[in-house]
N, C-alpha and C positions, 0 to 999 in steps of 0.2 A: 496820365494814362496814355498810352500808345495804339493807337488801333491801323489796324491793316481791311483798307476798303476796296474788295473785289469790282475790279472795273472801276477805279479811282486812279486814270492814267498819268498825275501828275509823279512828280520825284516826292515831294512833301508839304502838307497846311500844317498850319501852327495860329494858334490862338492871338491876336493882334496883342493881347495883355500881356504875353511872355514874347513877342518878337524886342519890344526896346530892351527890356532888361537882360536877353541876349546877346545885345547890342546888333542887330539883323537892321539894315539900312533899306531903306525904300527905294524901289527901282521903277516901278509903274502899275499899270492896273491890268487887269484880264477880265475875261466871261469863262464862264463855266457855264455847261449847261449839267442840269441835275436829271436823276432817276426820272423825271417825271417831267419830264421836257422845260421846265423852266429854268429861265436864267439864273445868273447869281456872279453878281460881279465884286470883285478879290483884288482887296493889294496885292502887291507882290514885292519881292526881297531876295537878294542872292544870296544863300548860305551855306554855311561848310556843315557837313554832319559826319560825327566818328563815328563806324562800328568796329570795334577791337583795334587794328592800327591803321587801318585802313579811312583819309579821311576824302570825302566826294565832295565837290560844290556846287551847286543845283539850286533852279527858284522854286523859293516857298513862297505859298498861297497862303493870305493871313487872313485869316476867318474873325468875324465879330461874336458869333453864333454858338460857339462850341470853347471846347475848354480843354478839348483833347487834340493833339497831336496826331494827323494819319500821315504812313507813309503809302506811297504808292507803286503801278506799276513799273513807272520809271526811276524807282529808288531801287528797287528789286534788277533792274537790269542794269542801272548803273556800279551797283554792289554786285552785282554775278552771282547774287544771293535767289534762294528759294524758301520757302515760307511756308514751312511745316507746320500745321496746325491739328492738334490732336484733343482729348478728354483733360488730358495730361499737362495739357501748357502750348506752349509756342517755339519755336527755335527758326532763326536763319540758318540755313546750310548754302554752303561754296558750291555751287554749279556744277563745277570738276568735280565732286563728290557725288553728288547725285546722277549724273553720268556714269561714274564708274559704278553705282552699283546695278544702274540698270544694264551695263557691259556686263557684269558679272549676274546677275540675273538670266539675264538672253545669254548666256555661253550655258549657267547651268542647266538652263531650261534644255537648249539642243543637245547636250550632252547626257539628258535621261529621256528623251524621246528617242523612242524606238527607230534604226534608219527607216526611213521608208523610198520606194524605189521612186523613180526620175518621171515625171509628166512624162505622158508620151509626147513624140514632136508634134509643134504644128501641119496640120498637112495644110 
């Protein structure tokens, strides 16, 4: 399972059972601190992750705890990906896509608002 954890600033944790079988090599250790102010100290490993052809390389954080897979802030910014979550499912969308609908968005919006006339000047 893959989960996406708001305010989870890393790139990606991965379950310490599936890092060898990955073949994900050890690089050293970190702290994390959690929701609730306690610590929580995490292997860690450099790894590559594909999404469609696009592939990043970034440390994962390898949890003893969990069995899922989160990606994080900085998996989202290093992908230039956005994280659409709806009733309906999930989807990454490309940044530049989501830009431009909010461009098109704000143009249609000013172009069905009535003109209105000019602040008068500062005096």
């Amino acid at each position: 399972m893959l989960l996406w954890i708001r305010g989870f600033p890393d790139f990606c944790q991965c379950p310490l059972s599936k890092a060898f079988p990955l073949g994900l090599v050890l690089t050293g250790t970190t702290t994390t601190i959690l929701a609730d102010g306690s610590q929580s100290f995490k292997l860690t490993a450099l790894g590559k992750v594909v999404v469609g052809e696009q592939t990043e390389v970034g440390l994962i954080l390898l949890n003893t705890g969990s069995s899922d897979i989160l990606i994080g802030m900085e998996f989202l910014k290093i992908f230039h990906k956005t994280l659409l979550i709806s009733s309906e499912g999930f989807v990454l969308i490309e940044n530049e896509l989501i830009a431009e609908i909010v461009r098109n968005a704000k143009e249609k919006e000013k172009a069905s608002s009535p003109d209105q006339p000019p602040p008068p000047p500062a005096k």
